[in-house]
C-alpha positions as a Markdown table, in Angstrom:
| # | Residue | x | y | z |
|---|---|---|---|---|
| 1 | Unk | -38.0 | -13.0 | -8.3 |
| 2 | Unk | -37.8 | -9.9 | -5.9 |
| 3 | Unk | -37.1 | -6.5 | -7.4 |
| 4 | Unk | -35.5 | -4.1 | -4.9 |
| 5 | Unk | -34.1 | -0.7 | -4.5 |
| 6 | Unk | -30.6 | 0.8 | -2.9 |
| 7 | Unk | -29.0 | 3.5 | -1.7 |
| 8 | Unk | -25.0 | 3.6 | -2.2 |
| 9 | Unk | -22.7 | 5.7 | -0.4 |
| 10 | Unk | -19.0 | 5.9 | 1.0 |
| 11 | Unk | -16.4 | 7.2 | 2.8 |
| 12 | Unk | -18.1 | 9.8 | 5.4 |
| 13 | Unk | -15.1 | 9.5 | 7.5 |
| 14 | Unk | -17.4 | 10.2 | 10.3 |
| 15 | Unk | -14.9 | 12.0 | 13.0 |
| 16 | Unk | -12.4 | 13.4 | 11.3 |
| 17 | Unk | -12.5 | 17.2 | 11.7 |
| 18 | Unk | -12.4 | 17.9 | 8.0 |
| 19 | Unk | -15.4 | 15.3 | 7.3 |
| 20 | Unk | -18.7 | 16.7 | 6.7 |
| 21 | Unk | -19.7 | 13.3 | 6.3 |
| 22 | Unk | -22.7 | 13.6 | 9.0 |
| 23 | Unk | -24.6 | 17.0 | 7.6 |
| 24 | Unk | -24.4 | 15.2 | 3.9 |
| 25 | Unk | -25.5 | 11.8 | 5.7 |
| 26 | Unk | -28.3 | 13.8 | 6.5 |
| 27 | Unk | -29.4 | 15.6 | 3.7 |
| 28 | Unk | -30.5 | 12.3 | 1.5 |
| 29 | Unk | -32.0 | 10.9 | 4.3 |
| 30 | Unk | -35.2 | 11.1 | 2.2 |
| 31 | Unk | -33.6 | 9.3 | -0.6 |
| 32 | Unk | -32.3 | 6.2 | 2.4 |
| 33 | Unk | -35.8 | 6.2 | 3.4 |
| 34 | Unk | -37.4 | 5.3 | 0.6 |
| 35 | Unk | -34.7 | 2.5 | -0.2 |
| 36 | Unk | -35.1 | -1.5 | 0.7 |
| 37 | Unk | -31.3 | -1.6 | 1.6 |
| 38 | Unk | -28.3 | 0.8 | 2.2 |
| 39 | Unk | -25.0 | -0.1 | 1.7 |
| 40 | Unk | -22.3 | 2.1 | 3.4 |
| 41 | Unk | -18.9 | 1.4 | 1.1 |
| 42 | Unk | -15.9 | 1.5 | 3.3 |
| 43 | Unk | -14.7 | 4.0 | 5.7 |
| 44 | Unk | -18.0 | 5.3 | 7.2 |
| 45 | Unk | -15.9 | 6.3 | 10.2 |
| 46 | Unk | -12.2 | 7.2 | 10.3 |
| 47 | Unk | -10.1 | 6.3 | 13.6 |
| 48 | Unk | -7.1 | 7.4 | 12.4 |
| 49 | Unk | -8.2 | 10.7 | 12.7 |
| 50 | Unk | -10.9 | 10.9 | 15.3 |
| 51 | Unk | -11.8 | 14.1 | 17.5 |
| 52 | Unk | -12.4 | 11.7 | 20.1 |
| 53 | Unk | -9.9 | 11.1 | 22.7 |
| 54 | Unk | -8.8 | 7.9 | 22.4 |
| 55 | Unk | -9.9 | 4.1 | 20.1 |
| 56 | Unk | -12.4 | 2.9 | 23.1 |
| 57 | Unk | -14.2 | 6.0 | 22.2 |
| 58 | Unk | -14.5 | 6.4 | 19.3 |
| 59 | Unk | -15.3 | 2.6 | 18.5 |
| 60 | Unk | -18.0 | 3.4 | 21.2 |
| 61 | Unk | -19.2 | 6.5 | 19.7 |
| 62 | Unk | -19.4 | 4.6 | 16.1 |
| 63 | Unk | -21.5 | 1.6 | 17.3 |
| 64 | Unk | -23.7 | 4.3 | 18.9 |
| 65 | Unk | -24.1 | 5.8 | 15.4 |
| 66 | Unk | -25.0 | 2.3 | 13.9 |
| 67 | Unk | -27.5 | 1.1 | 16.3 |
| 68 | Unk | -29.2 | 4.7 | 16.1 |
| 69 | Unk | -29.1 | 4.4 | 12.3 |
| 70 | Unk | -30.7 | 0.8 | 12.3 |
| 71 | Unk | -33.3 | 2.0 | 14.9 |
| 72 | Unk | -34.5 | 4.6 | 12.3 |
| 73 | Unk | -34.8 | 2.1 | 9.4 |
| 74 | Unk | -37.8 | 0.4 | 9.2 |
| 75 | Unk | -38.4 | -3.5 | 9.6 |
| 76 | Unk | -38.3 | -4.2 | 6.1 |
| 77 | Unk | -35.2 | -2.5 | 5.3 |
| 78 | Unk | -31.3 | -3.7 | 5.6 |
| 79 | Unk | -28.4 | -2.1 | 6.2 |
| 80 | Unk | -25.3 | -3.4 | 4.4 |
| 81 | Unk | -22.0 | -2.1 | 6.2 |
| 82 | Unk | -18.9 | -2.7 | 4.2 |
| 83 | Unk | -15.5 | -1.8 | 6.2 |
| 84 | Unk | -12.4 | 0.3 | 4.2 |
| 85 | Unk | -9.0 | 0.9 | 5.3 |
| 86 | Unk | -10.1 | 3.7 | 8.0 |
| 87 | Unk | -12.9 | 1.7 | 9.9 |
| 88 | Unk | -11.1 | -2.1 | 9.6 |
| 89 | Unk | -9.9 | -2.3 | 13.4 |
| 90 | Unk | -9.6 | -5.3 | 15.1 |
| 91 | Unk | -11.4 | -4.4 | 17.9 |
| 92 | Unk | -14.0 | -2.8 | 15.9 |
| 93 | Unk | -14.5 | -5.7 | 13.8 |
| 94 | Unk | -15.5 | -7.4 | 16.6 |
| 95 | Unk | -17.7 | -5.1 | 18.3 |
| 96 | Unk | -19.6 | -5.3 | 14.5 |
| 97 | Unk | -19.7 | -8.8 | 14.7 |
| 98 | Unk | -21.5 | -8.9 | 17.8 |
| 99 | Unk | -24.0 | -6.1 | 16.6 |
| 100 | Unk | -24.7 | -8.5 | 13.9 |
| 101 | Unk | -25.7 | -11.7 | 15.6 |
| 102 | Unk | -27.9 | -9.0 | 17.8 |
| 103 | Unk | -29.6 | -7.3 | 14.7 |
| 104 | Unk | -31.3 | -9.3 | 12.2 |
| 105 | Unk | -31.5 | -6.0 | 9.6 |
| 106 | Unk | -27.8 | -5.6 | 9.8 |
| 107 | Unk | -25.0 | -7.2 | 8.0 |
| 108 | Unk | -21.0 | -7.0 | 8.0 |
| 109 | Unk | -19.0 | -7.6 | 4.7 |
| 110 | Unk | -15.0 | -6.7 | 4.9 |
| 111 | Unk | -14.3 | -6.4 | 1.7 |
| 112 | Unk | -17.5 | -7.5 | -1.2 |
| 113 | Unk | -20.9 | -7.4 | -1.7 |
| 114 | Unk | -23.1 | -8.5 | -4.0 |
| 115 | Unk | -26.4 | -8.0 | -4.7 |
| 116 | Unk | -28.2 | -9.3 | -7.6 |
| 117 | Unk | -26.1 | -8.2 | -10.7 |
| 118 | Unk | -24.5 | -5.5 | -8.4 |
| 119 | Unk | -21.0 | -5.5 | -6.9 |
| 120 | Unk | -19.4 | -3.3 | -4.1 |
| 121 | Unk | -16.1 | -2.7 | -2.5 |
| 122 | Unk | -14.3 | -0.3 | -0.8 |
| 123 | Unk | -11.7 | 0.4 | -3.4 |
| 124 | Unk | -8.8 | 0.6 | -1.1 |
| 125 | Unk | -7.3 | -2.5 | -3.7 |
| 126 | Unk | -7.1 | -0.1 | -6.0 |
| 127 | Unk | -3.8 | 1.3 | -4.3 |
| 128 | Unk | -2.1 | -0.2 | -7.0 |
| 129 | Unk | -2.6 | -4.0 | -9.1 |
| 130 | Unk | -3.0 | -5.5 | -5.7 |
| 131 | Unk | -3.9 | -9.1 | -5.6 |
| 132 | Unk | -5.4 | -11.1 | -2.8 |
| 133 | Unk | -2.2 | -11.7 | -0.5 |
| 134 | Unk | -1.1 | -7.8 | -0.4 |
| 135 | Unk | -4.6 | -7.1 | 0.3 |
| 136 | Unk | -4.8 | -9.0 | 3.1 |
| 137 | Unk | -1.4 | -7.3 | 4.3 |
| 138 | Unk | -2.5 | -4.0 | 3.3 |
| 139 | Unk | -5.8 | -4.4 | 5.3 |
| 140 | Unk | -3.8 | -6.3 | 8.3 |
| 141 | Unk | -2.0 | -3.3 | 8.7 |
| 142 | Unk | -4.8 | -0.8 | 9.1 |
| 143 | Unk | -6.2 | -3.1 | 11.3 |
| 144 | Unk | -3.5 | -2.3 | 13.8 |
| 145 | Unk | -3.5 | 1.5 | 12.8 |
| 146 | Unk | -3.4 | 3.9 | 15.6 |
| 147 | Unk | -4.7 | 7.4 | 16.2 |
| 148 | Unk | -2.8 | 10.4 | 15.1 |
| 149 | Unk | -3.8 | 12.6 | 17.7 |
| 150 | Unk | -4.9 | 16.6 | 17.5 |
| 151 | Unk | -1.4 | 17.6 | 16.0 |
| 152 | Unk | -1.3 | 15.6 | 13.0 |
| 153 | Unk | -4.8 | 15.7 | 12.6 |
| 154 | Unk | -4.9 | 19.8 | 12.9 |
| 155 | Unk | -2.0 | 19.3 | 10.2 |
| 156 | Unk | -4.1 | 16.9 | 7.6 |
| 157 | Unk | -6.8 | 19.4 | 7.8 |
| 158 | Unk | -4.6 | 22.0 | 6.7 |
| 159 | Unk | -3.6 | 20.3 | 4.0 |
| 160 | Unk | -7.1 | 19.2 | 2.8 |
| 161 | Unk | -8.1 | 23.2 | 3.2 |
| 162 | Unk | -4.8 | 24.0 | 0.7 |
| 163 | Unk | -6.6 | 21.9 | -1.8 |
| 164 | Unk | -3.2 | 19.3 | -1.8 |
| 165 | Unk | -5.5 | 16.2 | -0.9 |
| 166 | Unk | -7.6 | 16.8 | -3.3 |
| 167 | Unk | -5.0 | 17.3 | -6.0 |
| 168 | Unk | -3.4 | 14.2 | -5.1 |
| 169 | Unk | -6.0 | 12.1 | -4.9 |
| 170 | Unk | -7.0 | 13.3 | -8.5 |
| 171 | Unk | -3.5 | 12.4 | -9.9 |
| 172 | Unk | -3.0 | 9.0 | -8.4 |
| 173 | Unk | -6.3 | 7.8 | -9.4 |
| 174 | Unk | -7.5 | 9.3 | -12.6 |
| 175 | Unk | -10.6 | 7.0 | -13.7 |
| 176 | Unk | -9.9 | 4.4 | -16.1 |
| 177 | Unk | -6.0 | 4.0 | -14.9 |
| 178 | Unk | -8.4 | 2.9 | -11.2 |
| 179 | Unk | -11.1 | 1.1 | -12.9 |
| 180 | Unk | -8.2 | -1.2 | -14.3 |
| 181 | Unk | -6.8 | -1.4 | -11.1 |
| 182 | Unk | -10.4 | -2.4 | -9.8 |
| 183 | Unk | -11.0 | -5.5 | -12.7 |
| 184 | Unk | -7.2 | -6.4 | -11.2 |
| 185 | Unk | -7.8 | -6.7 | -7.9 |
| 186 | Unk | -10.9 | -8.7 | -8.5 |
| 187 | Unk | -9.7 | -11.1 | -11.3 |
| 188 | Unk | -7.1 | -11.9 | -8.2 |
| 189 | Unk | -9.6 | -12.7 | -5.2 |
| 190 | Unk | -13.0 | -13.4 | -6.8 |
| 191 | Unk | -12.8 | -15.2 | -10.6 |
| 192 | Unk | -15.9 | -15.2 | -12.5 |
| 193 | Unk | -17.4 | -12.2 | -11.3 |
| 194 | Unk | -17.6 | -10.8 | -14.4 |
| 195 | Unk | -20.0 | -12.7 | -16.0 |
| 196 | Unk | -22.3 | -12.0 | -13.1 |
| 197 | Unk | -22.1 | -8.3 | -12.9 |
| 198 | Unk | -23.6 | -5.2 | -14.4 |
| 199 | Unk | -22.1 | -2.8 | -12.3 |
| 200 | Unk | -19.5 | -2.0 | -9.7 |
| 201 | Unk | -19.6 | 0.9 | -7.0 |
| 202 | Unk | -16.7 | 1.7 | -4.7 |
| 203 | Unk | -15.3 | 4.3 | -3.0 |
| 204 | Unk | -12.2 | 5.1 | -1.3 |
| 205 | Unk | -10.4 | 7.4 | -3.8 |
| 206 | Unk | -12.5 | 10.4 | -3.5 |
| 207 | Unk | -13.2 | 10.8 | -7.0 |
| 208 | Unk | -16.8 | 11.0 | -8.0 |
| 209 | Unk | -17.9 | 9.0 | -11.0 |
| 210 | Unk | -20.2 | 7.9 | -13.1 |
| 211 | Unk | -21.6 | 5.2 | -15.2 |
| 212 | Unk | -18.0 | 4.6 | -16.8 |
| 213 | Unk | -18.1 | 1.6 | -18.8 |
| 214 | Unk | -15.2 | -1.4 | -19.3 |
| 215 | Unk | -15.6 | -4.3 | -20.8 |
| 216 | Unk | -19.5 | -4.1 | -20.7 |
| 217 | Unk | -19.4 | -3.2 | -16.9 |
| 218 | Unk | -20.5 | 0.1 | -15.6 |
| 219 | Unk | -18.5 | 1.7 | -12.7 |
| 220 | Unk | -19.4 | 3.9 | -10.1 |
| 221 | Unk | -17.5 | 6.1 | -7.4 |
| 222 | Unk | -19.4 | 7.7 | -4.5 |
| 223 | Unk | -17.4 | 10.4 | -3.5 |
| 224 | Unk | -16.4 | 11.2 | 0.1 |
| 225 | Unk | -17.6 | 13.2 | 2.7 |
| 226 | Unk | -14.6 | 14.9 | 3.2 |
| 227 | Unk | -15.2 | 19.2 | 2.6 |
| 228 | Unk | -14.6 | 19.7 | -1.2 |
| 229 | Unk | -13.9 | 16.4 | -2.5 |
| 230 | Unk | -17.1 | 15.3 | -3.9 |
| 231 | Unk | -20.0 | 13.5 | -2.2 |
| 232 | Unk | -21.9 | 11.8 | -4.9 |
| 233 | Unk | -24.4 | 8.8 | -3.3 |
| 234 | Unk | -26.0 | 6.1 | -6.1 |
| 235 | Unk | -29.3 | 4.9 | -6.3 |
| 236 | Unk | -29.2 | 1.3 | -7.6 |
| 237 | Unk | -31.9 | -1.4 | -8.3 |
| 238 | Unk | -31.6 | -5.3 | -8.4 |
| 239 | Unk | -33.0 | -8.7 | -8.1 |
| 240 | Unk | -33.0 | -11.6 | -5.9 |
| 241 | Unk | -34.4 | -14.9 | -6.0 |
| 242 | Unk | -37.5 | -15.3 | -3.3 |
| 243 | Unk | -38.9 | -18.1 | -2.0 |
């Protein structure tokens, strides 16, 4: 048996103009340092609403930010890259593909990982009791998704600086009304993971939280790095089998 340590975060939207996903990256780089794996939960970059002119750049400048991250970590560590709604492209997707036949410390998951008694998503199944098949469309959608351009964008900022975002986000997914949707959306595409799982982190809502428990299971939210919703990265630990 191999006992290991990780680092859980999500949704840095990495970017955006109202993300301060890359200063809060950086303060608990201590804590990534010290960790045998990082998982980062779903829309670690947003393309919807990139600064940067145009997709080709911005899938550029996000591949960039990966291999720079995985040049930092150090030989014995892994990073664990799950995609979201906001960093699902196509194109994307395959430029991550690539990077992982290309680096050995790096893995690509679109939707779950598990680790040991661990489980993570994104969270964006949570939209609602979503089973597999409006998953897939949800996700097939976003993976055609466009940028917004400066306009929109510069009016999405406004919004998140009126406080609206954040209100909304705290009525459509109050905790255990999401969890719910959560244990939904995996009865629906994984059966049986309950019996195998101690806890579940995931991201996408925006709502920090903590160590709620359902039906034995413990569930965590990391937050966002979008200014004033919450950033609130996990520490977890778990257990393989080693041969």
């Amino acid at each position: 048996m191999k006992h290991q340590t990780g680092t859980v975060l999500s949704d840095l939207h990495l970017f955006a103009g109202r993300s301060e996903g890359q200063a809060l990256f950086d303060s608990i780089r201590a804590k990534i340092e010290k960790a045998d794996v990082l998982v980062l939960n779903g829309d670690t970059f947003d393309f919807r609403w990139s600064q940067f002119t145009d997709e080709e750049e911005s899938i550029t400048e996000a591949v960039k930010w990966l291999t720079s991250l995985l040049g930092e970590l150090r030989g014995d560590q892994h990073l664990y890259f799950l995609q979201g709604n906001h960093d699902c492209l196509g194109n994307f997707t395959q430029r991550l593909n690539q990077l992982q036949k290309t680096e050995a410390k790096f893995t690509v998951e679109p939707e779950i990982l598990t680790l040991g008694d661990k489980l993570f998503l994104h969270g964006d199944g949570a939209n609602w009791r979503m089973n597999g098949e409006e998953f897939e469309a949800f996700r097939a959608k976003w993976s055609r998704d466009k940028p917004k351009g400066k306009v929109a964008a510069a009016s999405y900022h406004a919004i998140d600086a009126l406080g609206i975002s954040k209100g909304f986000h705290r009525l459509y997914f109050p905790a255990l009304t999401t969890i719910k949707r959560i244990t939904y959306h995996l009865d629906q595409v994984m059966p049986g993971w309950r019996s195998k799982t101690a806890a579940v982190y995931f991201g996408h809502t925006h709502c920090p939280l903590s160590n709620i428990k359902l039906d034995g299971i413990n569930f965590f939210n990391t937050g966002s790095g979008i200014r004033g919703m919450g950033f609130a990265p996990q520490s977890f630990k778990f257990t393989t089998t080693s041969f």
